[in-house]
N, C-alpha and C positions, 0 to 999 in steps of 0.2 A: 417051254414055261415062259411067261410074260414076263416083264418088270413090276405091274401091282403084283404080282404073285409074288415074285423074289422081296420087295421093301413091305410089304405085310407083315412076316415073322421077327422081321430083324427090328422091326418100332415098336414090335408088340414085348421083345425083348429088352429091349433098351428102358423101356417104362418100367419093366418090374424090374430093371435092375435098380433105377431112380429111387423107386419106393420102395426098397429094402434099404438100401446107404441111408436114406431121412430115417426109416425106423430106427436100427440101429445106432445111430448118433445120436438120437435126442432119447434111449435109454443107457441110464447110467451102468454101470457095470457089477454083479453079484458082489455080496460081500463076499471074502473068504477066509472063514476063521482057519487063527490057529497060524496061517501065513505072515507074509510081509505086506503091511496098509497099501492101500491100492493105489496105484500112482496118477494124479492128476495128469490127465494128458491136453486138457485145456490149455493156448497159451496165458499171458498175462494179462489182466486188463491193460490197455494203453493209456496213458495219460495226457491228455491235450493239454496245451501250457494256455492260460487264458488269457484271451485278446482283450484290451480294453473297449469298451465302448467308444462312438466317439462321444455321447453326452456324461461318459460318466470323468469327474475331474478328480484329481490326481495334489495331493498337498504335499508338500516339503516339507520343512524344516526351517525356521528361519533359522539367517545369519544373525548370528553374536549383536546384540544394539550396543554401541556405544555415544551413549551422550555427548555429544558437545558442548562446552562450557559458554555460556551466555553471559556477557559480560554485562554488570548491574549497573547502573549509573545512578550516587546520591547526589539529588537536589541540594543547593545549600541551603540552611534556612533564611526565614523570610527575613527580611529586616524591617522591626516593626518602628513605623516613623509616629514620632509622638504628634496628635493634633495640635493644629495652630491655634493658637488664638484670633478669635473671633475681633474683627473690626469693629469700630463703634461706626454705627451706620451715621448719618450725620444726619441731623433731625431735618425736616423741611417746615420751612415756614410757612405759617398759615395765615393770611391773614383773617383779620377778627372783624367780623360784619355787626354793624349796630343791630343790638338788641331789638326785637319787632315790640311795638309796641300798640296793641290792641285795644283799642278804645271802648269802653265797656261800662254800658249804660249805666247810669247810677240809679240804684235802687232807687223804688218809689217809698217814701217816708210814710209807714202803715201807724193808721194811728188804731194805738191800744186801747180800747174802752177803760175808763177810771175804775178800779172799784170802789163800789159803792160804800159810804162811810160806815162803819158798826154802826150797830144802833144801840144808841143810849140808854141803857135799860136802870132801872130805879126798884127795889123791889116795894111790892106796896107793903105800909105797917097799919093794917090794922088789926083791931079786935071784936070788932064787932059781931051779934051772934053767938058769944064764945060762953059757956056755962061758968062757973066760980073754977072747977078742978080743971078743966080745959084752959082756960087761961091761964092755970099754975104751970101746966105742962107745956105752954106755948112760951111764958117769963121766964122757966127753965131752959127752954132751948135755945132763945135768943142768948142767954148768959155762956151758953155753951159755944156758941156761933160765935161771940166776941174772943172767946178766952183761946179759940183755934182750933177746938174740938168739935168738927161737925157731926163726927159718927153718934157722938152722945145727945145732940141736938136733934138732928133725925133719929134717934131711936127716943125720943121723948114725942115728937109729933106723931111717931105712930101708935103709941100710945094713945093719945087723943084723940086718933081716929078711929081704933076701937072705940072709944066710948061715943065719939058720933061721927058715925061712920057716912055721914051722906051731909056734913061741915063744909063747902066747897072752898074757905076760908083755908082749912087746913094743907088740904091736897095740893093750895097753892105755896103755900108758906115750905112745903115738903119739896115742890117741886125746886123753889129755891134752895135749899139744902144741895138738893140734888144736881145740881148746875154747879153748884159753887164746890161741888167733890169733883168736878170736871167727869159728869154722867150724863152728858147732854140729851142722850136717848131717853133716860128713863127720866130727865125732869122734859122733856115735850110730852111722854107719855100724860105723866101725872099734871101740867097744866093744860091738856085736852079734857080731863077730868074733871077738872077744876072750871075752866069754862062754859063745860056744860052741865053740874052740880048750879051753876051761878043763876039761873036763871033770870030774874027783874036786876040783879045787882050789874048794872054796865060797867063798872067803873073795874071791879073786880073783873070782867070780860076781860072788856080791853086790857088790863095788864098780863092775864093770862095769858092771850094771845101776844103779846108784847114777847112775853118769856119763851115762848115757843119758836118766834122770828130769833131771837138770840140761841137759842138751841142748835136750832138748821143755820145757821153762821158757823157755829163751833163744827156740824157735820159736813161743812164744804157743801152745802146746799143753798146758793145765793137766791135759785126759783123761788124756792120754798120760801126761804125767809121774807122774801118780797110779799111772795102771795099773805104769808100772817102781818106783815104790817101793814097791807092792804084792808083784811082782817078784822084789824086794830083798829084802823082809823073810821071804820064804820062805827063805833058803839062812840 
């Protein structure tokens, strides 16, 4: 008999002996009623005590703190000094330089033109052309004009110039009323009227226009008045 012959049977043995002990051990064992519980034949689990890490860190406990006492230190207070009185600064003198004295043309001496004298105005009296009741109402209003009543005087000449109304004799004698109520407007009016109502009668003109130059005196019109004594002096 060779040696493979002999180690043949004996490995072929030993295998199933391996794989019966693995079966066996990894089934657990029948229950068995009615007995005594089955007894663990497992040992204990082991317990490894465990190693620290080396990155894992580890705390204590502090020790007890006791404060130490810091000693405080008070400032004293401030001591407040009262301010001084102020110095009188001491003035400096200045001296005082003469006055500039700038020489400063002397106006040219304007001369004002004179105004021109009033003009002398006279009222004209007459009657002439006047009817019988026209001249009652013209002797009426002069008595009126005397006595300081001119409102009743001019309301008696208009009276008569209703009744002749194109008299240029009247319109003038009204227009004087009317100057002498300080109406200066309305007697230029009515000696323009009266002027030219006048037609051959010069003398009556020229007074008209005469009264009309004294009108425009009283209106702050010196043109005007110039231009009617101008006027005037033509008839």
């Amino acid at each position: 008999m060779t040696i493979k012959q002999f180690f043949a049977p004996c490995t072929l043995i030993v295998l199933l002996t391996g794989c019966a002990s693995d079966y066996y051990q990894a089934q657990y064992p029948a229950p068995v009623y009615g007995g005594h519980p089955p007894i663990n034949t497992q040992p204990p689990p082991v317990v490894k005590p465990v190693v620290p890490d080396a990155g894992t860190v580890i705390t204590q406990p502090l020790k007890e703190f006791k404060p130490h006492p810091v000693p405080v230190e008070i400032a004293p207070d401030p001591v407040i000094q009262e301010p001084e009185e102020p110095q009188p600064v001491p003035e400096e003198k200045v001296e005082e330089l003469p006055p500039l004295v700038e020489e400063v043309p002397a106006p040219e001496a304007q001369t004002t033109p004179e105004p021109e004298a009033a003009t002398p105005f006279t009222p004209l009296e007459s009657n002439a052309h006047l009817s019988a009741p026209v001249s009652a109402l013209v002797l009426a209003a002069k008595q009126d004009t005397d006595s300081g009543n001119p409102e009743a005087a001019g309301a008696a000449i208009e009276r008569a110039i209703r009744i002749e109304p194109r008299n240029a004799t009247l319109y003038y004698k009204l227009a004087v009323v009317r100057l002498n109520q300080s109406q200066p407007r309305l007697a230029e009016d009515l000696a323009k009227k009266a002027a030219l109502l006048a037609s051959d009668d010069r003398e009556l003109k020229k007074h008209s226009w005469l009264l009309i130059a004294k009108a425009r005196e009283l209106l702050s019109n010196p043109e005007g008045a110039k231009a009617a004594k101008k006027k005037a002096g033509s008839f």
